[in-house]
N, C-alpha and C positions, 0 to 999 in steps of 0.2 A: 481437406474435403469440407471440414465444418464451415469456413469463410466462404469456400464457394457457393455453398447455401445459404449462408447470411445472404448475399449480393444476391441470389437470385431469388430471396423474396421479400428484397425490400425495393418498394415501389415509390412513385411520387405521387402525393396526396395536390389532385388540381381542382378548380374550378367548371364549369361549365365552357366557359369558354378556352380552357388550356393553360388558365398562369396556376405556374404552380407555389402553392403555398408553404408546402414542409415535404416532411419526408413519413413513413410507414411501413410495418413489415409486418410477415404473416408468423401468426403465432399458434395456429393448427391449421389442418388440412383440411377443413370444414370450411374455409378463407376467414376466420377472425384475423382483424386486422388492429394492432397497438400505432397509434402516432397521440402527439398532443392534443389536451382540449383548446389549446393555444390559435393549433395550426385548422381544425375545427371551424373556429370561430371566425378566423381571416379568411374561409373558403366560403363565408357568407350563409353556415350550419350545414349541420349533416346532410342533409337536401340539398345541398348545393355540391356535395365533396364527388370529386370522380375516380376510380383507381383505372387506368385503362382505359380510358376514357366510359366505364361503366357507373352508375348509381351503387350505396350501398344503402345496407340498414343498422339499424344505432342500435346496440347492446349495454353499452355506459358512457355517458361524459358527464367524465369530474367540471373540476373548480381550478380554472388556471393560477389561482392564487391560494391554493391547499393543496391539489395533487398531480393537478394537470396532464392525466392521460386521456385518451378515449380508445374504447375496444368499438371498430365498427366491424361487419362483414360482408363479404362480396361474397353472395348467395352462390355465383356459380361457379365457386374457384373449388377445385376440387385437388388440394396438389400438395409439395411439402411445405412445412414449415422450419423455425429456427429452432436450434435449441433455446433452453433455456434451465437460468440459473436463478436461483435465492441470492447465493453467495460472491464474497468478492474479497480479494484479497488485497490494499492498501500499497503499490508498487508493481502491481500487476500492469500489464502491456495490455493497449485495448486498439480497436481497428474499426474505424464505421466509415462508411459509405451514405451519402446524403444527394440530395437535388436543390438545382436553383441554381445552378454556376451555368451561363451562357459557355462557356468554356468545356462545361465536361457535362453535355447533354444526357449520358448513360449514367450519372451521378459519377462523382467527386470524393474516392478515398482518404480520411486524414487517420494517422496516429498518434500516441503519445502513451501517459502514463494514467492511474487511476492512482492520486494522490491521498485520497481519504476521501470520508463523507462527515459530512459537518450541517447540522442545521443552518436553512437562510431566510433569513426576516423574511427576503421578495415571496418565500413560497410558503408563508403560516408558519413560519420556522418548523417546517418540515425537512428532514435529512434527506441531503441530496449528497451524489457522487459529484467531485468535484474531478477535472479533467485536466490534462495537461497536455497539446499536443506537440511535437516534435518539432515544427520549424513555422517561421510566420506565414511560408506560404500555403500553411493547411489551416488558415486561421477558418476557424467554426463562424458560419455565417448564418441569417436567417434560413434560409433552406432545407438548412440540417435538424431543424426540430424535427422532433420524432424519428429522429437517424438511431440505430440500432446502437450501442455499448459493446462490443463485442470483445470477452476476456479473452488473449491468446493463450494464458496459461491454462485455463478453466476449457478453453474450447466452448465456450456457450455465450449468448446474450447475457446481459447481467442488469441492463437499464437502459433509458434513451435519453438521447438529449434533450435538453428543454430548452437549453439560454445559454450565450455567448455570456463568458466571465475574462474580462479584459483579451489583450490580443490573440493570447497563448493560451485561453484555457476554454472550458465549458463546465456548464450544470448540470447533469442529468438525474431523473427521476428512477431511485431505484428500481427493481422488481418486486421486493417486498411493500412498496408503495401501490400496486396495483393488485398484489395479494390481498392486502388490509379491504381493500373498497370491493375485488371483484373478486367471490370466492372461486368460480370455475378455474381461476386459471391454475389451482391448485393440481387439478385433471390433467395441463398440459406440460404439467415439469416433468423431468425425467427424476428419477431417486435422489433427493439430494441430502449430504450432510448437514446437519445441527450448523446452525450459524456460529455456534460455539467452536467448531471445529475450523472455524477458519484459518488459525493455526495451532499447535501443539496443546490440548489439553492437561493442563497440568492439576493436580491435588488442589482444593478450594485454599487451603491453608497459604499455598505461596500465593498466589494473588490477596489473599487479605492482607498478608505481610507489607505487600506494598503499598495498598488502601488505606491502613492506618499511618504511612508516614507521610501520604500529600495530604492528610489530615491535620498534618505540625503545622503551624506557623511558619512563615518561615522555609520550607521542607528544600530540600536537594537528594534528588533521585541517581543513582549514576547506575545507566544500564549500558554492561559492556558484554558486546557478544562475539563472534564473527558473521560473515555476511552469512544470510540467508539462516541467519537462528532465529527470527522471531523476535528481532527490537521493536520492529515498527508495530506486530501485534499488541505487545505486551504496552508499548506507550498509548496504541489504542483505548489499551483493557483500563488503562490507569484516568486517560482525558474522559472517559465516559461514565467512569465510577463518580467523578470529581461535579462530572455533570447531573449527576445522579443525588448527590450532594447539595445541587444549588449553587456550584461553583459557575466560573466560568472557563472556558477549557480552548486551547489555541497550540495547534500543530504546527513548529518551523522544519519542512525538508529542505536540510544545507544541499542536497541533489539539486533540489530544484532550477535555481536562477542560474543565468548565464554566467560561467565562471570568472568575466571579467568584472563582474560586482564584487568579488574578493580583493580582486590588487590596492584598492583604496581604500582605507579604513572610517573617512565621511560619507561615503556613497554605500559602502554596506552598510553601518550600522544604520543610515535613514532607510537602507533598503528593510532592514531588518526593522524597526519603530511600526514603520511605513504597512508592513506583513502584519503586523500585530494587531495595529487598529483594523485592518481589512477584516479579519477575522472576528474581529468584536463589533463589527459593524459599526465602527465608531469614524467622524468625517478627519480626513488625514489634514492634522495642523501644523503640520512639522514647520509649515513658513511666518506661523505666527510663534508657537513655542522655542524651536531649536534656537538657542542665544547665542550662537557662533563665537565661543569662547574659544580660547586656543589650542583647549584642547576636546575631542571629539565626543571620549569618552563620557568626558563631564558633563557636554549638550546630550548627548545620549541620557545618563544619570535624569539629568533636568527634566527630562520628557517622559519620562515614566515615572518621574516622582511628582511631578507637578500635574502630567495631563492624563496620560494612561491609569494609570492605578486609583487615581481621585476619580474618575471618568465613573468607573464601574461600581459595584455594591457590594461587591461579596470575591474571596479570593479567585486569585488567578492559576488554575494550572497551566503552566509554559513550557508544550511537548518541544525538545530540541534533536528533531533524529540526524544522525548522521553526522555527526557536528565533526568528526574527523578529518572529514573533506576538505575543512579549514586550516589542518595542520599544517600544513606547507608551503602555508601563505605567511605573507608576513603581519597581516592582521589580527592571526592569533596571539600575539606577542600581546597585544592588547583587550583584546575582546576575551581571551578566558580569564583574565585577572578582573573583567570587569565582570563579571557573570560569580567570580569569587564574592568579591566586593559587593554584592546585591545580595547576596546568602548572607555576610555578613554583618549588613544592615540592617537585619530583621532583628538583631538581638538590641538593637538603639532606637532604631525608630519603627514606631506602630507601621507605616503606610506599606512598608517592603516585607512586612510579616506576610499581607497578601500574598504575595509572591511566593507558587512555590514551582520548583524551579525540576523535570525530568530530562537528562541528559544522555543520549546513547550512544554509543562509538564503537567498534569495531577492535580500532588499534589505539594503541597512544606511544609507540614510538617514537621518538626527535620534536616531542614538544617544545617548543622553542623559548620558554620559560622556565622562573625558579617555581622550584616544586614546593614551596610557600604560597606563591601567589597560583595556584591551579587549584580548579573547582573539581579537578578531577583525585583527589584524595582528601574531601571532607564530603557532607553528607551521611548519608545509606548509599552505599553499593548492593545489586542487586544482580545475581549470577544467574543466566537462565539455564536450566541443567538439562541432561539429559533427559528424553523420556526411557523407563524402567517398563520390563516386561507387562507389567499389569494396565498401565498406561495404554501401552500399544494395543492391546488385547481390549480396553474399553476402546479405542478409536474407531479399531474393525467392527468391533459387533453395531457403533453406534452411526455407521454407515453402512450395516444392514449385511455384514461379510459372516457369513457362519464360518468362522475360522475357528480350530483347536489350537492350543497352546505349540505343536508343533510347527506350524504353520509361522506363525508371530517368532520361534525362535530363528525360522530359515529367513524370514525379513531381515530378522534385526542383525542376523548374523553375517548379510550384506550391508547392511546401513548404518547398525549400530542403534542408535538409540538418537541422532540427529533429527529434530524435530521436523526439516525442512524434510529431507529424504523421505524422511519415513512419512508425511503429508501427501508428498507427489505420488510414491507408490500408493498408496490407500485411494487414494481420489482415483486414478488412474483405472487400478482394480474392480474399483466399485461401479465405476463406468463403463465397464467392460471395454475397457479401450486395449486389453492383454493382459494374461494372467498372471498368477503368480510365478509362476514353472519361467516363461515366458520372459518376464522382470530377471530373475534370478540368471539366467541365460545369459541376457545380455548388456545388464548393467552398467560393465566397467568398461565398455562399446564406445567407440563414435555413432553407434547404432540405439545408443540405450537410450534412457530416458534422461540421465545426467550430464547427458554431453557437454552441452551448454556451462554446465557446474565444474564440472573438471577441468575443462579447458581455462578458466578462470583460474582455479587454484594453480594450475602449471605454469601459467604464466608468471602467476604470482612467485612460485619457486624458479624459474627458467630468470626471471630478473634477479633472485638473490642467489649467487651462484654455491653461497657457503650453509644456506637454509640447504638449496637441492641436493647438496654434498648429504647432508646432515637426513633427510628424507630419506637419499639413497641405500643410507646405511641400515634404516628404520625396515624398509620394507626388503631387505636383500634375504632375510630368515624370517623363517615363522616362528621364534621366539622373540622374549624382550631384548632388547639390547639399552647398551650403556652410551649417551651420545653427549657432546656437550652441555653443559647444563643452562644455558642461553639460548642456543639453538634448542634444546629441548621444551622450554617455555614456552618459545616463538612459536613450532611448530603445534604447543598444546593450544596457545590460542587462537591458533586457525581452527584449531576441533581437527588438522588432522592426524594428530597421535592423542595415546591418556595414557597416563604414568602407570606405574606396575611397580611402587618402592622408588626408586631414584632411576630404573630403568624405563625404556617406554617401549608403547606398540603401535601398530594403525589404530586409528580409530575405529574402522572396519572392514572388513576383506574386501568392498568398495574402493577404497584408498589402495591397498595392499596389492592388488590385483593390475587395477588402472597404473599405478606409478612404477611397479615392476616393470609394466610393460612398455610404460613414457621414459624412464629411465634409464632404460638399457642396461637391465639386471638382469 
């Protein structure tokens, strides 16, 4: 339901005469209207702008080159609006709708990801969502300024587009950017969570833990999770401390690119150099620096010792999410002994102490190297744990949930202590999108809220035939059992059992429930 309100109030932002300049959507019922000061100023000013072929009148326009929105409104629109959100979650699926394609007169849906937000020189280095969408034929075109952001996990608007960022991606201007300039639309949000709570809350202490080690010279992070625990968060929390710092700070998602830039190990790593200057805003010299020596690795070396790292003034934090994606290529043969080799360059040469280097993974089975040359056992390892009763009990209250400790234990008693789980249901709750009674009902469902999660991990188990054996056995009793102790490991670092002595159990009656029933126990 929430998309089909997105789409039916976001309008096209035209001229007098009909050409239309950008896009617009209504953000109360009173018709205030969000598009760019961009698209504004191409309709030849507010006096000029038409929605419906009607006049409006001007409430705020920014600075295309500091904030670049404008709230206008059409006096006689009397009707719904979008939601809307603060927050955003780094991986999240987004959907907008835009105008200006001759082709798709009723405006033109594209998808993709919402990869992070990263300050950009173009906009005062102001923090903008950086986009990603699904295929070149939804490439973001002039049109789409001022097109809606819309999270599908969040169900709400989250930002708008500003600017096309090469063929595949866009900029868009958060919601807390139009918060900052225009206090009303504080009025128009719905209840939202602490930005803090973007994902899992944990204890100040572990987050400083890892603030004082991209503080070494030098530093290597290893953050190893399973999916949907919270790496992308926590690389977040680390590249913005570092920013915080005075550093300079640059996120690689191995997700991202097309997976035929892995087969070749010249054309990743320039792809990978190539990423990095983008990022630091620095002009890409690969065709004057790379020395095309014979081996790749070593023109890689060259180019961050010579041009990247001298380029800038102060260290580098170098977020690497995902980096597992790589394992099964045959690049990783060479690419993690090179990523070793630059941690241990910092202890000889001043220039790669800059460097410091966060690494996050998932799994690390069948790495295709000696376990000497792997960047994945030196460093800090850094374990994201479980959230602990009192944890979850600050989450609820700090999303406005009057819940008693009874409550938090029947969550967790589904969920466990899983930060993602137990995210979705809080958000959910709070949004009254269905309660708690409600959740608890129907969980471990193709009905529930996890559907999409489980069916993942099944798969996962349905291709390892000797992990599913080894699950089967987990979830057949409601006591611990004794299972291989390989397959016990494996299945601990999916998060879906935790030990009990040398025995293990589910994770949580979530697991226990669902796989009973996937399983055929």
């Amino acid at each position: 339901m929430s998309w089909d309100l997105v789409k039916a109030c976001t309008v096209a932002i035209a001229t007098p005469e009909g050409y239309i300049q950008g896009t617009g959507f209504f953000i109360s019922s009173e018709g205030h209207l969000l598009t760019c000061a961009h698209v504004v100023e191409s309709a030849g000013g507010w006096k000029e702008v038409r929605v419906n072929g009607q006049g409006v009148e001007l409430v705020y326009l920014g600075d295309r080159t500091r904030d670049d929105f404008a709230i206008l409104q059409l006096s006689a629109y009397q009707d719904q609006a979008v939601p809307l959100s603060l927050t955003f979650a780094p991986g999240n699926q987004f959907r907008s709708i835009g105008y200006g394609r001759s082709d798709f007169p009723e405006g033109g849906t594209i998808e993709g990801n919402i990869t992070d937000a990263n300050s950009h020189s173009g906009f005062g280095n102001l923090s903008m969502l950086r986009l990603r969408v699904m295929a070149d034929a939804q490439q973001i075109i002039g049109g789409y300024s001022g097109s809606p952001v819309f999270d599908i996990q969040l169900q709400a608007v989250v930002g708008m587009i500003a600017a096309y960022d090469n063929t595949q991606g866009g900029l868009a201007v958060p919601l807390t950017t139009v918060q900052e300039n225009w206090a009303d639309l504080e009025s128009l949000l719905h209840p939202e969570p602490s930005p803090e709570l973007e994902f899992p809350f944990f204890d100040q202490a572990f987050y400083t833990d890892c603030y004082k080690e991209v503080k070494k010279p030098g530093a290597l992070i290893r953050v190893k999770a399973p999916l949907q625990w919270g790496k992308t968060y926590l690389i977040n929390q680390i590249l913005d401390y570092g920013i915080q710092q005075g550093y300079q700070a640059v996120r690689i998602d191995f997700q991202e690119p097309e997976k035929e830039i892995f087969n070749t190990l010249k054309p990743f790593l320039q792809w990978f150099c190539a990423s990095i200057a983008r990022e630091l805003n620095l002009p890409d010299k690969l065709a004057e620096n790379w020395k095309s020596t014979a081996s790749a690795n070593i023109d890689c070396t060259n180019y961050c010792e010579e041009y990247l790292l001298p380029a800038i003034n102060s260290p580098l934090v170098l977020g690497l999410d995902n980096v597992d994606v790589i394992f099964s290529y045959h690049i990783a043969r060479n690419f993690l002994p090179l990523l070793r080799a630059w941690h241990e360059k910092a202890t000889t040469k001043p220039i790669w102490q800059k460097l410091r280097l966060v690494i996050a993974y998932s799994k690390e089975d069948n790495i295709p190297i000696d376990r000497n040359k792997s960047p994945l056992n030196v460093g800090k390892g850094i374990e994201i744990p479980e959230l602990n009763q009192p944890q979850v009990q600050n989450l609820a209250q700090r999303l406005q949930l009057s819940w008693n400790g009874e409550q938090v234990v029947q969550l967790m008693a589904m969920v466990g202590g899983h930060p993602w789980l137990v995210k979705e249901a809080l958000y959910k709750i709070a949004r009254r999108e269905l309660t708690l009674k409600e959740l608890l009902k129907i969980a471990p469902t193709q009905e529930g809220l996890y559907s999409d999660h489980l069916l993942v991990q099944l798969s996962i188990l349905q291709d390892n035939p000797e992990l599913k054996q080894a699950m089967k056995q987990v979830v057949l009793t409601n006591r611990p059992v004794r299972i291989d102790a390989d397959k016990a490991s494996k299945l601990r670092n999916m998060r879906l059992v935790k030990f009990t002595g040398d025995d293990v159990l589910p994770l949580c009656d979530l697991y226990r429930l669902y796989f009973r029933d996937r399983l055929g126990v």
